[in-house]
N, C-alpha and C positions, 0 to 999 in steps of 0.2 A: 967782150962779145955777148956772154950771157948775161949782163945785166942792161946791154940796150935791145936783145931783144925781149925781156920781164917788162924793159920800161915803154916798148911798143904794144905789148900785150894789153899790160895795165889801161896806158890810154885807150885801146878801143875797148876794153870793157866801159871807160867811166865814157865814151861818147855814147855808145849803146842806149844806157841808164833810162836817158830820157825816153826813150822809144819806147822800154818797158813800162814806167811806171801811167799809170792813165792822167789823160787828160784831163783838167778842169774843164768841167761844162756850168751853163749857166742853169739854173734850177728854180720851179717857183714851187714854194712850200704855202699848203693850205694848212692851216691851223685847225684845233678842236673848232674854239670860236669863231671861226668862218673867215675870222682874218689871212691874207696872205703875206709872202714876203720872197722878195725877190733878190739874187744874189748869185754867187758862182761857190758850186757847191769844193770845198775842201777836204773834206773827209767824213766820216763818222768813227766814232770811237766810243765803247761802254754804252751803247744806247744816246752819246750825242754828236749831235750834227755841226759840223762850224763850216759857216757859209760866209766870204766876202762880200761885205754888200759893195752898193756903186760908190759908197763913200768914202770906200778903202779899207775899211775897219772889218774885222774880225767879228763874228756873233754865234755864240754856240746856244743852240735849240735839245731841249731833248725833245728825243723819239717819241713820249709817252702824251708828248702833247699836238702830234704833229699828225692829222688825218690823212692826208698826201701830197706827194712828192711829182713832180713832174719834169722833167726834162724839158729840153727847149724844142723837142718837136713834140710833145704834147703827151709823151709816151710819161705811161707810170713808172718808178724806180721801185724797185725791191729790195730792200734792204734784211731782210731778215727781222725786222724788230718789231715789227705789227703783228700783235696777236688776237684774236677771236675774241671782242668780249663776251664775259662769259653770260650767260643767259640770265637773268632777271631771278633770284629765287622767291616763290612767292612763300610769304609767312602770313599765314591766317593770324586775324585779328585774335587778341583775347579772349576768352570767354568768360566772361562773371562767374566767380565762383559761389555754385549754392554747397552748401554742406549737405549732404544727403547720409541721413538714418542709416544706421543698418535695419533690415527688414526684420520685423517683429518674429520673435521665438519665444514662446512661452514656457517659461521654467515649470515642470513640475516637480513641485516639494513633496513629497509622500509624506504623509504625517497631516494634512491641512484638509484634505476633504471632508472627516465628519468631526470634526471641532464644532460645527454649528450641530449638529444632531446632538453631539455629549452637551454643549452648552443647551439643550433643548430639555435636556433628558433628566438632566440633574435639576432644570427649573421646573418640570412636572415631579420628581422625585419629592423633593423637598415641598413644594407647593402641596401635592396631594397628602404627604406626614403630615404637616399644619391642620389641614382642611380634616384630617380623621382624627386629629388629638380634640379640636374646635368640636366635632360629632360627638366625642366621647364624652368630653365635658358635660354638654349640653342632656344627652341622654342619661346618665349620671344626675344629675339635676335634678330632670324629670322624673328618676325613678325612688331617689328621697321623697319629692312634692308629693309621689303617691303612697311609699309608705308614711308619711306625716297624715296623710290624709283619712287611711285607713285603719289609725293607730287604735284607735277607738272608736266604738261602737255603741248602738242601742236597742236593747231587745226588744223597743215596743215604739209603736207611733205617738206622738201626741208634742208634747210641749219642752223643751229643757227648763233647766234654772236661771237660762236665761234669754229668754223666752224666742228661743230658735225652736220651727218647727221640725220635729225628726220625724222623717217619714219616706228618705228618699234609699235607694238602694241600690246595690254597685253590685254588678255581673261579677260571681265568683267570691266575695265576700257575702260573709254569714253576718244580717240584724242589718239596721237601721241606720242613716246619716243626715246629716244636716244638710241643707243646701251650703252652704261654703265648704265643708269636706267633700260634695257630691263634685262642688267645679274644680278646687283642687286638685282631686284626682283625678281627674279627666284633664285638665290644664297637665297635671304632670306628666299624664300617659299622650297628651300630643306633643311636649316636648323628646319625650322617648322616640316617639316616633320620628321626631327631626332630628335630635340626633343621631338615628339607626340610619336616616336617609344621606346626612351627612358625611357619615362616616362611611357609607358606602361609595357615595362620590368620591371622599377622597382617596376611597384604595384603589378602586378605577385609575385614577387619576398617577396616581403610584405606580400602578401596575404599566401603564401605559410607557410611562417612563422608563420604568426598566426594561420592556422591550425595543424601546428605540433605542437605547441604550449601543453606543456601539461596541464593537467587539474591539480588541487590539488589532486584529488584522482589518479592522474597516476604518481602525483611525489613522492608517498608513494608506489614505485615499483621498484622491485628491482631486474625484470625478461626481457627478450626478450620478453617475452607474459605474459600476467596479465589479466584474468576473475575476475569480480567481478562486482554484479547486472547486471549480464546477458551480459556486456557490455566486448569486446577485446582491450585491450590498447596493444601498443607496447612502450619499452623506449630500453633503451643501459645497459645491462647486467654489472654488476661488474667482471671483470675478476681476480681471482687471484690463488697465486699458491701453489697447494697440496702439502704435505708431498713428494713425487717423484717425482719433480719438473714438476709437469701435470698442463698445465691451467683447473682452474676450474670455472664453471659458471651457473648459473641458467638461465635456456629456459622459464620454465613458471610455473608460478604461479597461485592459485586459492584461493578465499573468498566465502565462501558459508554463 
């Protein structure tokens, strides 16, 4: 009894079946590429489609290439597997690459500002020793020429013994000279004189230099002008050249 009414049971569930599961409908698929294709749809599975065509045969489509689906009254099918494409991302073109500099900064070195001054100072230094030894010589010179000149004398005018007239006379010497001791002496006393003239040039010239002369604390500058403990130094700027081919150079500096 209990196993023919299990096997009455069982039958009307497996009649049922059909009722539940859906029907096959006829379907026409539109393609990416505009193509269609016409069939009775079967199922979908994992994103494909297997559709019966008229010719009997079985043909599975994927989803991914299938723009839509249609029903046989015109209606769209939803399947779940069409998604949004995603929006276009735009990537700017390249751009050529330039190298670009770093923007110019000027190193200052302390120590380099009056290198040109001391290299100035030491060529008038030396230059003007030269020029007052050169003075001294020369005056020196002159002032043998005039005592050679003056070595001898005559205590009266008239004739030598060989037959130079004496009769000329020199400011400050005592008697009589000959015309060649009168120009000697005189020759000798204007080399005195350029020498004395010389040599004062050159101490000038000395002197000069050692007041350009820099100090230790002015050779640790590296400016046209340099304040520091109240005091103004000047030296010879480093020149050199920017990023744009500009001379660049430092005017003035300060220490506070």
């Amino acid at each position: 009894m209990r196993q023919a009414i299990m096997g009455l049971f069982l039958g009307a569930a497996l009649a049922a079946m059909p009722a539940l599961l859906p029907a096959a409908q006829s379907v026409v698929v539109v393609m990416m590429n505009g193509s269609t294709i016409n069939g009775t749809l079967l199922g979908v599975d994992e994103g494909v489609m297997t559709l019966q065509t008229a010719d009997g045969k079985s043909e599975d489509i994927y989803m991914r290439h299938v723009k839509r689906v249609f029903d046989e009254n015109g209606n769209v099918m939803h399947f779940g597997f069409h998604r949004a494409a995603p929006a276009p991302v735009y990537v700017a073109p390249a751009r050529p690459y330039y190298p670009v500099a770093p923007p110019y900064r000027p190193v200052y070195r302390r120590g380099n500002g009056a290198r040109g001054r001391k290299v100035a100072a030491d060529v008038l230094v030396w230059s003007g020793v030269g020029v007052m030894v050169v003075g001294a010589v020369v005056g020196v010179a002159g002032a043998v020429e005039e005592g050679d000149a003056t070595s001898t004398y005559y205590s009266g005018t008239g004739y030598n013994s060989s037959g130079d007239y004496v009769g000329y006379t020199i400011s400050g010497y005592p008697g009589y000279y000959t015309y060649s001791q009168y120009s000697d002496y005189y020759a000798g006393q204007g080399a005195v004189d350029t020498g004395i003239g010389v040599f004062c040039v050159g101490a000038v010239v000395t002197i000069v230099g050692v007041c350009i002369e820099p100090s230790g604390r002015e050779l640790r500058d590296d400016a046209l002008l340099h304040v520091e403990d109240g005091q103004l130094s000047m030296g010879v700027p480093r020149i050199s050249v920017g990023y744009h081919n500009n001379p660049n150079a430092t005017l003035l500096t300060a220490t506070f």
